[in-house]
N, CA, C and O atoms as a Tinker XYZ file with bonds, in Angstrom:
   540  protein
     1  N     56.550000  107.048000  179.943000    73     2
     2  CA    57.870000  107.278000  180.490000    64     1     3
     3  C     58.823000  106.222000  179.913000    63     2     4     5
     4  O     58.587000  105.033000  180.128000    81     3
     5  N     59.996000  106.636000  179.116000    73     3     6
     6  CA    60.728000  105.484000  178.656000    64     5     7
     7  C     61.909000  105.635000  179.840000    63     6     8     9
     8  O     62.217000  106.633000  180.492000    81     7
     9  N     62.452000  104.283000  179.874000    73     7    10
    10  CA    63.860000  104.615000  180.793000    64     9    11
    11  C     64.729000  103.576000  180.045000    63    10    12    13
    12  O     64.522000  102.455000  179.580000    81    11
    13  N     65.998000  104.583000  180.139000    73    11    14
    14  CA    67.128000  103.360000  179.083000    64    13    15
    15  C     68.271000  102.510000  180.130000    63    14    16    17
    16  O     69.050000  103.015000  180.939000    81    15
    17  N     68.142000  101.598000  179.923000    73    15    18
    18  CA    68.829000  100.567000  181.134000    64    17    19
    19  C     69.714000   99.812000  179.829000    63    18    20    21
    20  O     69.294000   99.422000  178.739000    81    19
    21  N     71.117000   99.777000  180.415000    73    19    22
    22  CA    71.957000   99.060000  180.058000    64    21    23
    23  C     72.133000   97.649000  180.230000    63    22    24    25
    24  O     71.706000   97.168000  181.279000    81    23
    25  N     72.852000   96.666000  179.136000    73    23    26
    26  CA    72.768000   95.354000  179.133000    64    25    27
    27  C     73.150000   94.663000  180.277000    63    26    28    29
    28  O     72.822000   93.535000  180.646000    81    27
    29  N     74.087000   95.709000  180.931000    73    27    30
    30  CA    74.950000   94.543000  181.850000    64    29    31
    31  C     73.903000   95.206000  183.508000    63    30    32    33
    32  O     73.666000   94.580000  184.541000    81    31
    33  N     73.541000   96.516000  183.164000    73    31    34
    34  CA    72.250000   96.342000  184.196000    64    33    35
    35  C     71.249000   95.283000  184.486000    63    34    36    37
    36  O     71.176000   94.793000  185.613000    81    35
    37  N     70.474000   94.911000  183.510000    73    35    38
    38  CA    69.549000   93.784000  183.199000    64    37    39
    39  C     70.519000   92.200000  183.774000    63    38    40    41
    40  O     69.888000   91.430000  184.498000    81    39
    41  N     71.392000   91.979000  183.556000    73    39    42
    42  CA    72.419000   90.878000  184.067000    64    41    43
    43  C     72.774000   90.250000  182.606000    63    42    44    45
    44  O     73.034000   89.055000  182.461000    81    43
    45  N     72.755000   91.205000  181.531000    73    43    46
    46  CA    73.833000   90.479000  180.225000    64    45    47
    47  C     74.773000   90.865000  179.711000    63    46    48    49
    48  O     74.993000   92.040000  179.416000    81    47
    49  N     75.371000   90.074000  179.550000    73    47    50
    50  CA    76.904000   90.058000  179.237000    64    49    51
    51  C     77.032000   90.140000  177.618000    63    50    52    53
    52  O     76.693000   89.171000  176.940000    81    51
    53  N     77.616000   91.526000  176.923000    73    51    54
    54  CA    77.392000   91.384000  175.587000    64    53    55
    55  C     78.444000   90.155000  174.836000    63    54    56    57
    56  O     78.170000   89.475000  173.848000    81    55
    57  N     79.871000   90.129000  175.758000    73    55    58
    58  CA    80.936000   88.593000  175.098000    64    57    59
    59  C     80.069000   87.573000  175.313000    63    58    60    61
    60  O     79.968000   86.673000  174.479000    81    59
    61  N     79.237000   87.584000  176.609000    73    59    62
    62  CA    78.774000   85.913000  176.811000    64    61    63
    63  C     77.286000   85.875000  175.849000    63    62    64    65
    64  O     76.788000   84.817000  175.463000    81    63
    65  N     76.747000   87.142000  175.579000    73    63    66
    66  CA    75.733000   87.054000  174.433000    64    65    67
    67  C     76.384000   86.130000  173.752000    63    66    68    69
    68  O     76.422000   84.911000  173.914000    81    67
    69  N     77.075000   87.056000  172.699000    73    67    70
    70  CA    77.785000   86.542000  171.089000    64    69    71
    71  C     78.154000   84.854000  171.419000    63    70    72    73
    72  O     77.994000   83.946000  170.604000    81    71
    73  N     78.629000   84.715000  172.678000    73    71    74
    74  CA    79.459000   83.207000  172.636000    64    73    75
    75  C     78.384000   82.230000  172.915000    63    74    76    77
    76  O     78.555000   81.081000  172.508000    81    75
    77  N     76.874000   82.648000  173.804000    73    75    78
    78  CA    75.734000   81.737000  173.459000    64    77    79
    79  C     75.531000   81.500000  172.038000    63    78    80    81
    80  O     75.646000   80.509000  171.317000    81    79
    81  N     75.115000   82.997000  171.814000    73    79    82
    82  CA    75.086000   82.598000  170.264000    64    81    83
    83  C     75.903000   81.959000  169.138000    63    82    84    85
    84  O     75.206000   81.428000  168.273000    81    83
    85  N     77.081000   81.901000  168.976000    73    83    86
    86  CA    78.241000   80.686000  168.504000    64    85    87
    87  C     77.815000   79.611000  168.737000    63    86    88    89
    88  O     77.706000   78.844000  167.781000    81    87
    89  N     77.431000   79.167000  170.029000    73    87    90
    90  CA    77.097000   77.911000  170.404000    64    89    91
    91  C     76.092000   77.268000  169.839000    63    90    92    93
    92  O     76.238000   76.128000  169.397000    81    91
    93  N     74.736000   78.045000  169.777000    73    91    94
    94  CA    73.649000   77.482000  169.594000    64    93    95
    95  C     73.936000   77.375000  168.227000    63    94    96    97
    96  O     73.496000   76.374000  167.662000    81    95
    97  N     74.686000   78.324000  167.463000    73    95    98
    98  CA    74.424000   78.034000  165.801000    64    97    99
    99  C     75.393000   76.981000  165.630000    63    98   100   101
   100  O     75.285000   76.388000  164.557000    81    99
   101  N     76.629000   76.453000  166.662000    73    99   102
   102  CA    77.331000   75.338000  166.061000    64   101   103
   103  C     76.805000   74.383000  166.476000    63   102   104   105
   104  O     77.180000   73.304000  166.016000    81   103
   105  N     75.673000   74.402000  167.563000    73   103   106
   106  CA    75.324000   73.201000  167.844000    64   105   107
   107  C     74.238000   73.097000  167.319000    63   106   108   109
   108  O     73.602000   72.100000  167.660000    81   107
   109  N     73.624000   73.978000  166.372000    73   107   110
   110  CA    72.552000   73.522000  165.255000    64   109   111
   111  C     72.981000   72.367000  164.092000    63   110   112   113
   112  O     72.528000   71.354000  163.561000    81   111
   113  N     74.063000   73.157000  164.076000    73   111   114
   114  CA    74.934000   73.110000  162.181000    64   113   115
   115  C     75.550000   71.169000  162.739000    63   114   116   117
   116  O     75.809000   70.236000  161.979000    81   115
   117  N     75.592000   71.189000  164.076000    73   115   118
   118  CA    76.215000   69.598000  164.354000    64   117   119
   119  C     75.467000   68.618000  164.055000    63   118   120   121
   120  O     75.636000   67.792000  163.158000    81   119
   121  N     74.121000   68.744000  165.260000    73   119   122
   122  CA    73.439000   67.891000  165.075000    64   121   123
   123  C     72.061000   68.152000  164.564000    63   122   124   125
   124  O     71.027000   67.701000  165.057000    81   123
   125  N     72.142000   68.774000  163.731000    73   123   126
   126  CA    70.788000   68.969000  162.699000    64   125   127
   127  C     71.191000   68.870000  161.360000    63   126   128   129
   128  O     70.797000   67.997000  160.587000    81   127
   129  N     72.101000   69.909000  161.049000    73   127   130
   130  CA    72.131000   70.012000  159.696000    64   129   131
   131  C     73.355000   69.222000  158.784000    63   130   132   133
   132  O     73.311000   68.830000  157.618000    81   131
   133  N     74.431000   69.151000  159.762000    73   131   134
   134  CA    75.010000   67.911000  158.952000    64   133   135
   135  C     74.803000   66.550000  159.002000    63   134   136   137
   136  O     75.555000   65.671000  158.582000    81   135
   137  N     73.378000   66.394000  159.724000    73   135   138
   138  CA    73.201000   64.665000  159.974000    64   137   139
   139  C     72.356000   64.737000  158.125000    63   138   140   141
   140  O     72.524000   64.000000  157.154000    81   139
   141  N     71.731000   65.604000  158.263000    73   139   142
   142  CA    70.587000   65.887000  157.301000    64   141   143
   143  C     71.499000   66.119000  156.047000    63   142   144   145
   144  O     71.043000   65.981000  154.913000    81   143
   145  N     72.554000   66.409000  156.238000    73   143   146
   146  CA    73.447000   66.809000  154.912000    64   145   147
   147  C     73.782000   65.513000  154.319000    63   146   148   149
   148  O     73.658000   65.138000  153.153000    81   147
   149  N     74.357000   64.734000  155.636000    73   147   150
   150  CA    74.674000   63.287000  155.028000    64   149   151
   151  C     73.473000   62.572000  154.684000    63   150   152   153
   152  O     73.487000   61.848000  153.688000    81   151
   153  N     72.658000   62.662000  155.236000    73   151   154
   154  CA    71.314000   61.469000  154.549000    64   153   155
   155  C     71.246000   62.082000  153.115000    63   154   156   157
   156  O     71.372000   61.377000  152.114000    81   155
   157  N     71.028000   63.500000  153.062000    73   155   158
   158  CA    70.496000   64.160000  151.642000    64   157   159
   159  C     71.483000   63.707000  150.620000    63   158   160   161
   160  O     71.026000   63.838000  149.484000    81   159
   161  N     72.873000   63.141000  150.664000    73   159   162
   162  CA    74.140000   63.369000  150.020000    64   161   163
   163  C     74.674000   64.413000  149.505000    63   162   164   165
   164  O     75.263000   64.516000  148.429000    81   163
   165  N     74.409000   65.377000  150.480000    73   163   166
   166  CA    75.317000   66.942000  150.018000    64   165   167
   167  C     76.617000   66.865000  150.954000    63   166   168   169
   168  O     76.711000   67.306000  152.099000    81   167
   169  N     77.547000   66.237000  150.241000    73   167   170
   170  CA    78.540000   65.903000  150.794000    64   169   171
   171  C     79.458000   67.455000  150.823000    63   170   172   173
   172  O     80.418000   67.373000  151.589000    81   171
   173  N     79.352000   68.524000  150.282000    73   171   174
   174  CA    80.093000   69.434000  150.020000    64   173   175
   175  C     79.514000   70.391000  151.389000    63   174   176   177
   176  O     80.239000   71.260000  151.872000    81   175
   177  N     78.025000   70.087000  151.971000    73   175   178
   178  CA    78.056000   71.100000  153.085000    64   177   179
   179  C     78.236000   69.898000  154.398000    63   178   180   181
   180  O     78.563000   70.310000  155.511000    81   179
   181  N     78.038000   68.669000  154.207000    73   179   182
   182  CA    78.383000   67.724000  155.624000    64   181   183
   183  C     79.963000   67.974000  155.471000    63   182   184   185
   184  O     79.910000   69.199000  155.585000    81   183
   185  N     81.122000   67.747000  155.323000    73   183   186
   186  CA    82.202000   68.384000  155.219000    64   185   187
   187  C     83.168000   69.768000  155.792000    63   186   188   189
   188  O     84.101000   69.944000  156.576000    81   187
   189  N     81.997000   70.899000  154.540000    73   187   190
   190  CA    82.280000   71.826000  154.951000    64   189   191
   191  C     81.981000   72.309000  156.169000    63   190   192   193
   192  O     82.686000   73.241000  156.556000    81   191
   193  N     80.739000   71.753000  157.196000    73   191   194
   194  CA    80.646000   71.803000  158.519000    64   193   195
   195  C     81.462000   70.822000  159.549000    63   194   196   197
   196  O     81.529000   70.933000  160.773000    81   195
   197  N     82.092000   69.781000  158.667000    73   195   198
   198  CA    82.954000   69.392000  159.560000    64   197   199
   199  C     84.265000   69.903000  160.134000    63   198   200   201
   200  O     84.790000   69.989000  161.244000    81   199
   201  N     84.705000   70.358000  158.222000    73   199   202
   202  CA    86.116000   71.554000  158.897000    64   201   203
   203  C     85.950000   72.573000  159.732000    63   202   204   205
   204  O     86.876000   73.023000  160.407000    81   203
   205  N     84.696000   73.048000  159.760000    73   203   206
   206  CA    84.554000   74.303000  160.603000    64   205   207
   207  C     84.498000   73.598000  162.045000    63   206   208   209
   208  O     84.858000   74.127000  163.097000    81   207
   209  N     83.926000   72.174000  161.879000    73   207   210
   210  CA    83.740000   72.066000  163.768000    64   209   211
   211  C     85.557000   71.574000  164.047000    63   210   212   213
   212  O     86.005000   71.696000  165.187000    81   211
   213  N     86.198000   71.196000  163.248000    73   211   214
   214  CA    87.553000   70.350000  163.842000    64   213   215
   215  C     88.230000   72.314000  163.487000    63   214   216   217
   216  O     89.051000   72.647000  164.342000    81   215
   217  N     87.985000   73.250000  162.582000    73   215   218
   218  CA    89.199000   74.315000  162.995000    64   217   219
   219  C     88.740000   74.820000  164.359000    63   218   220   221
   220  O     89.706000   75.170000  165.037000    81   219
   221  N     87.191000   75.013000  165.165000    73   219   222
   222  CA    86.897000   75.157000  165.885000    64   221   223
   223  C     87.657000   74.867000  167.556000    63   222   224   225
   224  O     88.124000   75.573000  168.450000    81   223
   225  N     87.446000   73.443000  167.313000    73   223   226
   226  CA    88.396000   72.310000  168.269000    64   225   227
   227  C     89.386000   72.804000  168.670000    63   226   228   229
   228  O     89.672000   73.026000  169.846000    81   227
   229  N     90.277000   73.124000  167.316000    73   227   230
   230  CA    92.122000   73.425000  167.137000    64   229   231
   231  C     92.132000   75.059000  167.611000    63   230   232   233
   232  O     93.251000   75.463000  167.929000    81   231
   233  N     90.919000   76.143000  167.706000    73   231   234
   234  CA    91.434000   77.006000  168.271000    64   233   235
   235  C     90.912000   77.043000  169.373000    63   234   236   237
   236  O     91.477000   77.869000  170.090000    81   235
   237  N     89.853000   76.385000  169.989000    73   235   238
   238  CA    89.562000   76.082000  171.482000    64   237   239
   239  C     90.548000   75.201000  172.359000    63   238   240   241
   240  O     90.674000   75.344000  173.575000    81   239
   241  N     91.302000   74.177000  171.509000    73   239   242
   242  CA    92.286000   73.658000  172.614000    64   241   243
   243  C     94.048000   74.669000  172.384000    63   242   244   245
   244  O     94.960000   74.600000  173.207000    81   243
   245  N     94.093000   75.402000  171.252000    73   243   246
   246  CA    94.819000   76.460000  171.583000    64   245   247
   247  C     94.830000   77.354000  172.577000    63   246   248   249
   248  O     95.863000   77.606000  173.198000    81   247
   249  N     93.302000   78.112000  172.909000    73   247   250
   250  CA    93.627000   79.510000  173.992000    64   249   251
   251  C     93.202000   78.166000  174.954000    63   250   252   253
   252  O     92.512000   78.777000  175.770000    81   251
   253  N     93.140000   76.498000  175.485000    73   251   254
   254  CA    93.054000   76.068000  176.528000    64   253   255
   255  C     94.695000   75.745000  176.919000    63   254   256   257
   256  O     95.192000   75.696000  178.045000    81   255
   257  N     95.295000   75.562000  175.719000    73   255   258
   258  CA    97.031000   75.738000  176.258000    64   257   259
   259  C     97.591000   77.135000  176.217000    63   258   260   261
   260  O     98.750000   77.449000  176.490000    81   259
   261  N     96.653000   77.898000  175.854000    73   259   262
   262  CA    97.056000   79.247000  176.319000    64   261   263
   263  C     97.554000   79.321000  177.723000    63   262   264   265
   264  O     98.636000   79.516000  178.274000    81   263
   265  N     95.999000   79.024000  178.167000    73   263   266
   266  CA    96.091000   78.979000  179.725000    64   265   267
   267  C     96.904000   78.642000  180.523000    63   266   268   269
   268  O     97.314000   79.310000  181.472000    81   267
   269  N     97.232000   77.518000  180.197000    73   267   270
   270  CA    98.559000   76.933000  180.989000    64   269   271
   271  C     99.690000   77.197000  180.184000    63   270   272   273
   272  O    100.327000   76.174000  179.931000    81   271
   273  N    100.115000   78.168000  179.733000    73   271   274
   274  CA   101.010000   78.486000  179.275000    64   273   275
   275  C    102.018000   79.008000  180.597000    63   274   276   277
   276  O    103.141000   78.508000  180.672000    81   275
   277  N    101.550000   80.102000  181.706000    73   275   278
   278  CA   102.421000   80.791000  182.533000    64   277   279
   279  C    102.900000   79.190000  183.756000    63   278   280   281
   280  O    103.876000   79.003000  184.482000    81   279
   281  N    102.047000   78.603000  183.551000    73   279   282
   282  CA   102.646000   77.364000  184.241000    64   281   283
   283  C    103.629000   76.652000  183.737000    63   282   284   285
   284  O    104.613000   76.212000  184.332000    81   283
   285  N    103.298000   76.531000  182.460000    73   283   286
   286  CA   104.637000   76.063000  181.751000    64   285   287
   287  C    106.592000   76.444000  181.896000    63   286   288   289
   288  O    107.645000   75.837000  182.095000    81   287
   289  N    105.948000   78.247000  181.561000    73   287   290
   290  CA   106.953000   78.927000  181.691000    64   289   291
   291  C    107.784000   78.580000  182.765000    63   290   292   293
   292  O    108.999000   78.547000  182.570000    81   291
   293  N    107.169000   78.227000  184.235000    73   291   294
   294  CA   108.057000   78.280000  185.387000    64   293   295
   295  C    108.545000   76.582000  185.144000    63   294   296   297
   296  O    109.745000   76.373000  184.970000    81   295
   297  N    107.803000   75.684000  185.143000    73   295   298
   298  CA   108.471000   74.501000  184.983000    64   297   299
   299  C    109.866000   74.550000  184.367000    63   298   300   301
   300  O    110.923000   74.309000  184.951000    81   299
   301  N    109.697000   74.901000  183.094000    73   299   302
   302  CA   110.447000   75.014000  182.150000    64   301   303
   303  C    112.016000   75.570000  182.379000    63   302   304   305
   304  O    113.086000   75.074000  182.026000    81   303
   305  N    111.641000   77.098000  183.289000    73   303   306
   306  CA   112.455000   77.703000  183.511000    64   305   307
   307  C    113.213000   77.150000  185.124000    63   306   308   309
   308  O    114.320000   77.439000  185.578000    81   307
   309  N    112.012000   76.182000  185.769000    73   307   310
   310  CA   112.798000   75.251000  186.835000    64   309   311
   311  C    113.361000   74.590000  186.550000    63   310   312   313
   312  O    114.289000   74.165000  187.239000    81   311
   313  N    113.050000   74.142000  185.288000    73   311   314
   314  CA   114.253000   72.731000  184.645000    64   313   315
   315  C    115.112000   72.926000  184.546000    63   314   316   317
   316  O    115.969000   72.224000  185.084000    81   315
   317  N    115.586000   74.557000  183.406000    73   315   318
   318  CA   116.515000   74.492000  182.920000    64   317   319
   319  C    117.562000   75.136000  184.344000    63   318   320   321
   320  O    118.768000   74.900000  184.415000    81   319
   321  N    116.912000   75.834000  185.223000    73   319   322
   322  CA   117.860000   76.312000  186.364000    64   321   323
   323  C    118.545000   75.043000  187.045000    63   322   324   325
   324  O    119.650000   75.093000  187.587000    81   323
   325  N    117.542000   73.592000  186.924000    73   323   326
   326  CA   117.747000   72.932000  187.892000    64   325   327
   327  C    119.550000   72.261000  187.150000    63   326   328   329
   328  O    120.410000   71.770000  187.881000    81   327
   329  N    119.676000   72.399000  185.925000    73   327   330
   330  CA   121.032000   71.677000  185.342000    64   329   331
   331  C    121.556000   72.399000  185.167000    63   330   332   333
   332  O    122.692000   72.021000  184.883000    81   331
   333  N    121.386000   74.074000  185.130000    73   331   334
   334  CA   122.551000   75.099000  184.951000    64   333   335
   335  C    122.556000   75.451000  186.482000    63   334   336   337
   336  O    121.711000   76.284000  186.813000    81   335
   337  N    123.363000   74.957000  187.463000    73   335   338
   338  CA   123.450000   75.830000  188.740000    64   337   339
   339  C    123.973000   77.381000  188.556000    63   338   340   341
   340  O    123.379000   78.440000  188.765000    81   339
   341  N    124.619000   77.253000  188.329000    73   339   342
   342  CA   125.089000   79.023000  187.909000    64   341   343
   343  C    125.043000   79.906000  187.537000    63   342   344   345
   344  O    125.786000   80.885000  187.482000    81   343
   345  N    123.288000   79.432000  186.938000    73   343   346
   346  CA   122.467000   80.470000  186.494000    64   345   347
   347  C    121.078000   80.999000  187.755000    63   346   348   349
   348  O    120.259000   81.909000  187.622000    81   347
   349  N    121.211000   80.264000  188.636000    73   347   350
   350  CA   119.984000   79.908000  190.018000    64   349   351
   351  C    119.683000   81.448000  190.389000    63   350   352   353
   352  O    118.552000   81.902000  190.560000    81   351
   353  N    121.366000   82.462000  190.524000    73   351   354
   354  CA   121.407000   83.706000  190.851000    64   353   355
   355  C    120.101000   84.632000  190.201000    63   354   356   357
   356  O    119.421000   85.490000  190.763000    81   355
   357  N    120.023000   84.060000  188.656000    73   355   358
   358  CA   119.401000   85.220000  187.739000    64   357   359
   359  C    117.463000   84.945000  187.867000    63   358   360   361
   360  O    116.697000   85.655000  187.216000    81   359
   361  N    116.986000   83.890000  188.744000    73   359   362
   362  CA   115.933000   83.396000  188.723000    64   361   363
   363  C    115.140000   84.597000  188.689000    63   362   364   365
   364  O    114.609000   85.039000  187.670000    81   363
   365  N    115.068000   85.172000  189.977000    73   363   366
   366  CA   114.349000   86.214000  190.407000    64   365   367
   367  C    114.268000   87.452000  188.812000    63   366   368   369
   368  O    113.393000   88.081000  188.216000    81   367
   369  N    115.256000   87.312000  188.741000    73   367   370
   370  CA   115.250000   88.562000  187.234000    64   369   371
   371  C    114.554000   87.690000  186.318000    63   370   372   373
   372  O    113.415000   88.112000  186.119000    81   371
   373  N    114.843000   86.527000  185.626000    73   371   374
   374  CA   114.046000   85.939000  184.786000    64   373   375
   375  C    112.455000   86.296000  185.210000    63   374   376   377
   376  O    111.683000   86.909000  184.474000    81   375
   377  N    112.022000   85.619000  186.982000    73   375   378
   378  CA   110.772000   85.730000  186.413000    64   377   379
   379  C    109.708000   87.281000  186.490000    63   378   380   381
   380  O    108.552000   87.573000  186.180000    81   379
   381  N    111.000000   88.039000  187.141000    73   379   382
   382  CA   109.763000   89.453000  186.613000    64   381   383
   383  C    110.370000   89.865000  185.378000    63   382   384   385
   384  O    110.177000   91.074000  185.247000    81   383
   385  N    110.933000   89.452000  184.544000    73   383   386
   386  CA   111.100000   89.664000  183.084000    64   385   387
   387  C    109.578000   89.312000  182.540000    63   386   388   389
   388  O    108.715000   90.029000  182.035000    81   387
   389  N    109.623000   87.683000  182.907000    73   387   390
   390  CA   108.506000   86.727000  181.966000    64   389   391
   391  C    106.814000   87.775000  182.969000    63   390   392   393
   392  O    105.651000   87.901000  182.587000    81   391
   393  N    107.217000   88.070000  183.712000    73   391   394
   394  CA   105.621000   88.842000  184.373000    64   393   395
   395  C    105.487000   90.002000  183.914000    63   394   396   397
   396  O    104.349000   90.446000  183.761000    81   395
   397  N    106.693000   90.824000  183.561000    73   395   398
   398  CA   106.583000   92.200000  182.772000    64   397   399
   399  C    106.055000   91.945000  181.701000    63   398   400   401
   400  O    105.037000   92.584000  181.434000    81   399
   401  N    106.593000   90.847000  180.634000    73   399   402
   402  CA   106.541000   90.588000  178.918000    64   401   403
   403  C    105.258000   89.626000  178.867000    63   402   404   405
   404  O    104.834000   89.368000  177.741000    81   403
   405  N    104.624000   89.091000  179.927000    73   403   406
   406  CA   103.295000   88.252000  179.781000    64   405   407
   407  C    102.367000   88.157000  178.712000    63   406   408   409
   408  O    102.011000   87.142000  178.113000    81   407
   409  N    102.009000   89.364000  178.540000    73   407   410
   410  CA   101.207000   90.074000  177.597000    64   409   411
   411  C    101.748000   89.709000  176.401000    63   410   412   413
   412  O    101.290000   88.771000  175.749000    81   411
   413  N    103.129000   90.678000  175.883000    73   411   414
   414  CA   103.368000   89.975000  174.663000    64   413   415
   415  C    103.631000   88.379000  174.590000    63   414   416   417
   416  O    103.131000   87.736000  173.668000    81   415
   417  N    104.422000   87.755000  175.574000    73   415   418
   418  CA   104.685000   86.530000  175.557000    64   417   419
   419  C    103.016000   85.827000  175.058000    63   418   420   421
   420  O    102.737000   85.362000  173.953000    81   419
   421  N    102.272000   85.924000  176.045000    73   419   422
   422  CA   100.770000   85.240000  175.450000    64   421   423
   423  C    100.565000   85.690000  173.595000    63   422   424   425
   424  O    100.416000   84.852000  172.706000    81   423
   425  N    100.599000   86.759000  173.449000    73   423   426
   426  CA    99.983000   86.999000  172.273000    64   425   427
   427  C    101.276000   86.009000  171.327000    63   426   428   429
   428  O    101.132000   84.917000  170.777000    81   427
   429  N    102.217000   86.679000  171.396000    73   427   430
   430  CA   102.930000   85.721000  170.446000    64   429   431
   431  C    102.812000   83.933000  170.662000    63   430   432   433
   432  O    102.957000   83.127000  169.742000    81   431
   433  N    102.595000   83.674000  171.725000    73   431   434
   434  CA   102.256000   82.034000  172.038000    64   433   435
   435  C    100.905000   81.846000  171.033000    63   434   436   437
   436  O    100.827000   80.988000  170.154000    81   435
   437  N     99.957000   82.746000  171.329000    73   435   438
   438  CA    98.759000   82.034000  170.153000    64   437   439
   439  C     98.755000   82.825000  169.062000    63   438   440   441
   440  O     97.635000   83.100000  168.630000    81   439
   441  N     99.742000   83.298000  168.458000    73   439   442
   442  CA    99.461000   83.408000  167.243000    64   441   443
   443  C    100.681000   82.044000  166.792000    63   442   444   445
   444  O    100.181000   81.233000  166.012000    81   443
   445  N    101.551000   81.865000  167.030000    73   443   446
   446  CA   102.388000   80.567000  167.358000    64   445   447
   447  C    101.674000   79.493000  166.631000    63   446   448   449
   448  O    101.622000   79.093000  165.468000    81   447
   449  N    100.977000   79.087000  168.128000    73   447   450
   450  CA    99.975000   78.121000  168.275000    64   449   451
   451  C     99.066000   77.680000  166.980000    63   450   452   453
   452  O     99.083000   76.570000  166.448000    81   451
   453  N     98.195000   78.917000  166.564000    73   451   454
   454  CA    96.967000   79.081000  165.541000    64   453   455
   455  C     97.812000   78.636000  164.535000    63   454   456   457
   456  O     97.610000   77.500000  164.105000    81   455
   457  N     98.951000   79.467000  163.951000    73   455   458
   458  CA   100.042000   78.657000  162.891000    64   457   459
   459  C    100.019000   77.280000  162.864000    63   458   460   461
   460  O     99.257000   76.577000  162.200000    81   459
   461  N    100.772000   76.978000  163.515000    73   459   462
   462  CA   101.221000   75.936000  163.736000    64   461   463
   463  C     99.903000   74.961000  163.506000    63   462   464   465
   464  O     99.741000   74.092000  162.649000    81   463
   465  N     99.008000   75.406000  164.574000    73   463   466
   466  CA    97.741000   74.270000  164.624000    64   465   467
   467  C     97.028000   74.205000  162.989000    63   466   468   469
   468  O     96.799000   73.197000  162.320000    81   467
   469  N     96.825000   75.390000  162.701000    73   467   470
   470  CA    96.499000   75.706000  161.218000    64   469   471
   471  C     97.448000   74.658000  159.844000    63   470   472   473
   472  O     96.949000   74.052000  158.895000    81   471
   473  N     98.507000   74.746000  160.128000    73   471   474
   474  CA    99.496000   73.857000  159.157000    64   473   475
   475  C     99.006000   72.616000  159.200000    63   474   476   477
   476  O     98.437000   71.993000  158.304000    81   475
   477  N     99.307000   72.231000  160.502000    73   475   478
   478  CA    98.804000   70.210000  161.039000    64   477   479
   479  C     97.670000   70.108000  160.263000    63   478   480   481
   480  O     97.709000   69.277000  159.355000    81   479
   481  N     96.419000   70.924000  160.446000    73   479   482
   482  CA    94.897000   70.965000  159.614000    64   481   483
   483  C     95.031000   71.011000  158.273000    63   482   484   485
   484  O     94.885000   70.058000  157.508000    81   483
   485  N     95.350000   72.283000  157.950000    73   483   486
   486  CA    95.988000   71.959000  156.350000    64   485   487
   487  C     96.264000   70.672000  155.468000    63   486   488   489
   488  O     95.704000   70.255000  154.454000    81   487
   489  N     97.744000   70.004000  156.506000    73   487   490
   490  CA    98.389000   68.719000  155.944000    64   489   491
   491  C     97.442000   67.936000  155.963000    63   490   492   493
   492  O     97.223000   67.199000  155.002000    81   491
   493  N     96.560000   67.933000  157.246000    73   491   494
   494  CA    95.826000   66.450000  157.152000    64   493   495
   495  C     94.831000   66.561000  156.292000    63   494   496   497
   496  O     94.432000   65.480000  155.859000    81   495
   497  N     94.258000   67.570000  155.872000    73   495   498
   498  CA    93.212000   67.791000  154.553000    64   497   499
   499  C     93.354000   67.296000  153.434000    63   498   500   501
   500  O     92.668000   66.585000  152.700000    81   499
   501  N     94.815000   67.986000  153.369000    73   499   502
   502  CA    95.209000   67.769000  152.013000    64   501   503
   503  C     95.737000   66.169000  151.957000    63   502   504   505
   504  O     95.575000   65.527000  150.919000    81   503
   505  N     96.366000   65.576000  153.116000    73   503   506
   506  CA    96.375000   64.054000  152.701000    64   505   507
   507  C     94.891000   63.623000  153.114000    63   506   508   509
   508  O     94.752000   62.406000  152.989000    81   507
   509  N     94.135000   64.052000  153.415000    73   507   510
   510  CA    92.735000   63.187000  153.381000    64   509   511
   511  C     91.829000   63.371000  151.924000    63   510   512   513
   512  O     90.900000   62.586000  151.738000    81   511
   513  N     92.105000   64.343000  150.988000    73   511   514
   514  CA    91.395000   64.738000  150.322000    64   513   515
   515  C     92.279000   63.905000  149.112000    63   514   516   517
   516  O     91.607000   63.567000  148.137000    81   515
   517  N     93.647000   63.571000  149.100000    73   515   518
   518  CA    94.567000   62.998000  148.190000    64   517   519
   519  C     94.430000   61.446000  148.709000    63   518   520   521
   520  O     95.177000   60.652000  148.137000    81   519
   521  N     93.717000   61.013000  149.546000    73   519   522
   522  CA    93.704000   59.422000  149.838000    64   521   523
   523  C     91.670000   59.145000  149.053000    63   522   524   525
   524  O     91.240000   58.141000  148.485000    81   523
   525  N     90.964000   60.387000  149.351000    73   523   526
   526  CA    89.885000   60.556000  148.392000    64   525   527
   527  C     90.045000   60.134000  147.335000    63   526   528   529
   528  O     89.866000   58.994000  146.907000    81   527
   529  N     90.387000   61.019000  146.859000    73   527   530
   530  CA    90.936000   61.212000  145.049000    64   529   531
   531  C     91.297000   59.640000  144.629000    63   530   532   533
   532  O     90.771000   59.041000  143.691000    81   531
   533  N     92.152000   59.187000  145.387000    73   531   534
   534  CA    92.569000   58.218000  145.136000    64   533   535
   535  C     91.525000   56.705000  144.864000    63   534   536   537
   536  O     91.271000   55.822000  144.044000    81   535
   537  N     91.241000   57.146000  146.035000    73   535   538
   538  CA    89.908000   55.859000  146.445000    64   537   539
   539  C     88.239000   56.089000  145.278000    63   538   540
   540  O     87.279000   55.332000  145.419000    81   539
């Protein structure tokens, strides 16, 4: 008798699969294989596993200011009400604007973000790799 039972029957989660699995292979590639990269002097894969763990970083503390992004919004939008009085009327409309547009507002915040964070990484490469050269 076969019987077919689904993943999330059994109690697994196919996102939290894949994201164990991310884990375990970055936390192989950390402390196994680039310690071993640097003793061996294969400086081209201790490296290349380093950029991958710091772009890693830069898009994990991105979707973590994702998060607090809708908190932001109201601060922000308390500030600026708090020095424009004469705008105090339009609050209520502002914030089911920003609760209607959430969705896009988030998506455009991290693709924003990833830019932006992506450039900073870039620059500092390229001046770390030009202070190399140098040295």
């Amino acid at each position: 008798m076969v019987a077919m039972k689904k993943l999330k029957d059994v109690g697994l989660s196919v996102p939290q699969l894949i994201m164990a699995t991310m884990l375990v292979v970055g936390g192989v590639g950390t402390y196994y294989i680039a310690p071993t990269a640097f003793l061996y002097k294969n400086y081209t894969l201790f490296f290349f596993i380093m950029n991958i763990l710091l772009l890693t970083m830069i898009i994990g503390l991105t979707f973590i200011a994702i998060l607090l992004l809708p908190t932001l919004q109201k601060i922000v939008l308390s500030c600026m009400l708090f020095f424009v009085k004469r705008d105090w009327k339009l609050k209520f409309l502002i914030v089911k604007n920003m609760k209607s547009h959430s969705s896009r507002n988030t998506k455009t915040a991290i693709m924003f973000a990833i830019c932006l964070s992506f450039l900073i990484f870039s620059g500092s490469t390229f001046s770390l790799l030009g202070n190399l050269i140098v040295s």
